[in-house]
C-alpha positions in Angstrom: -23.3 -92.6 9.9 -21.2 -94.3 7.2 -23.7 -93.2 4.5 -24.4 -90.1 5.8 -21.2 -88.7 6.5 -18.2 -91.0 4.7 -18.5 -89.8 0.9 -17.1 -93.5 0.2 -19.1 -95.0 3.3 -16.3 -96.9 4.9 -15.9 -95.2 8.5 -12.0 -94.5 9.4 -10.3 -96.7 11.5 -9.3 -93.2 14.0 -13.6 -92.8 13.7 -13.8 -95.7 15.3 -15.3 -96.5 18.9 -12.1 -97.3 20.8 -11.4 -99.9 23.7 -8.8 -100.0 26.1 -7.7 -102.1 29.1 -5.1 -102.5 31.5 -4.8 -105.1 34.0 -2.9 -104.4 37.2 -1.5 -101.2 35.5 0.3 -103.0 32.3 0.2 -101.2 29.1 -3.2 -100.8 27.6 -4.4 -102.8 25.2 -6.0 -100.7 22.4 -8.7 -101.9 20.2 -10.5 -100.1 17.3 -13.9 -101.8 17.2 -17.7 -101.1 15.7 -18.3 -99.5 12.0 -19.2 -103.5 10.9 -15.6 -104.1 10.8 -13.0 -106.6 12.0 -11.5 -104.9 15.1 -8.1 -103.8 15.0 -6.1 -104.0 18.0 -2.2 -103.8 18.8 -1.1 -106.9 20.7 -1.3 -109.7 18.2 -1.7 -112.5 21.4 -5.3 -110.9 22.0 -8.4 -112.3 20.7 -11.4 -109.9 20.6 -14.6 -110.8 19.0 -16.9 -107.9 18.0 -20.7 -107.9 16.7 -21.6 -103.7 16.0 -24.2 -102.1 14.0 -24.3 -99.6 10.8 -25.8 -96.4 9.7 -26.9 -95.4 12.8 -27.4 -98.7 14.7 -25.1 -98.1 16.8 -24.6 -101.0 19.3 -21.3 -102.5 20.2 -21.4 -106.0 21.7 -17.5 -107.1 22.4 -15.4 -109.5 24.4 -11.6 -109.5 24.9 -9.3 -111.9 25.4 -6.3 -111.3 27.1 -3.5 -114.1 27.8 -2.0 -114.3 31.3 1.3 -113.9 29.8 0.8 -110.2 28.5 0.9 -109.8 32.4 4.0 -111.8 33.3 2.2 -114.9 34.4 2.2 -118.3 33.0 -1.5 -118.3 33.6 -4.4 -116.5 36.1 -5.2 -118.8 39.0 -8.0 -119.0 41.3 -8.0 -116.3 43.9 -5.5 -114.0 41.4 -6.7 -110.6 42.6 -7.0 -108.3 39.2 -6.6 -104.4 39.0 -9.0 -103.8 35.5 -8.8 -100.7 33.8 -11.1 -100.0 30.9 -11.9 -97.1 29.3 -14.5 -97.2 26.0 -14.6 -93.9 23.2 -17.6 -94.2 21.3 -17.4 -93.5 17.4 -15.6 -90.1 16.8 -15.1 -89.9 20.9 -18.1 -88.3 21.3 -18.7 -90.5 24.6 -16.3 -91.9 26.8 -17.2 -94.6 29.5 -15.1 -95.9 32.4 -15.1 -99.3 34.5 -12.2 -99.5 37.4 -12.1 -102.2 39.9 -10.2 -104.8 41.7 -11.2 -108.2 41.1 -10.7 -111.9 42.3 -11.0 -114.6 40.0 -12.7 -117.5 40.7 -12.6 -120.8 39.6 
């Protein structure tokens, strides 16, 4: 894609694939990820490592880390029951994919 259609070959950072979460129905956490770029996202306390593909190789491969914290906790505990929210835009939101679900977190 970047070669193909980016006349300088950089893909935008709004092109982007774009990942959000929620947990227990906090503000989403909004990442900018793929294009064989360092993600962007818009909490600073979140980590989020990212491996994607280019010109056409189009795989995303992503974790996030998000700090207890964010979610008025001093930290997640054993048995911590989780609503997860997270929706995923692929590049230019041509595809969107969902994952909801309550969780409990074990040890």
């Amino acid at each position: 894609m970047e070669d193909v259609f980016y006349r300088d070959k950089i893909v935008r950072a709004s092109d982007r694939a774009e990942w959000n979460v929620s947990i227990n129905g906090a503000t989403p956490i909004r990442a900018r990820i793929g294009a064989g770029m360092e993600p962007l996202v818009n909490e600073p306390a979140v980590r989020i490592e990212s491996v994607s593909g280019l010109n056409g190789n189009v795989r995303n491969i992503a974790c996030m880390e998000l700090p207890a914290k964010l979610f008025g906790k001093t930290r997640f505990r054993a048995g911590d029951k989780i609503d997860l929210d997270s929706t995923f835009f692929t590049h230019c939101r041509a595809y969107r994919v969902e994952w909801r679900g309550q969780f409990q977190l074990g040890e």
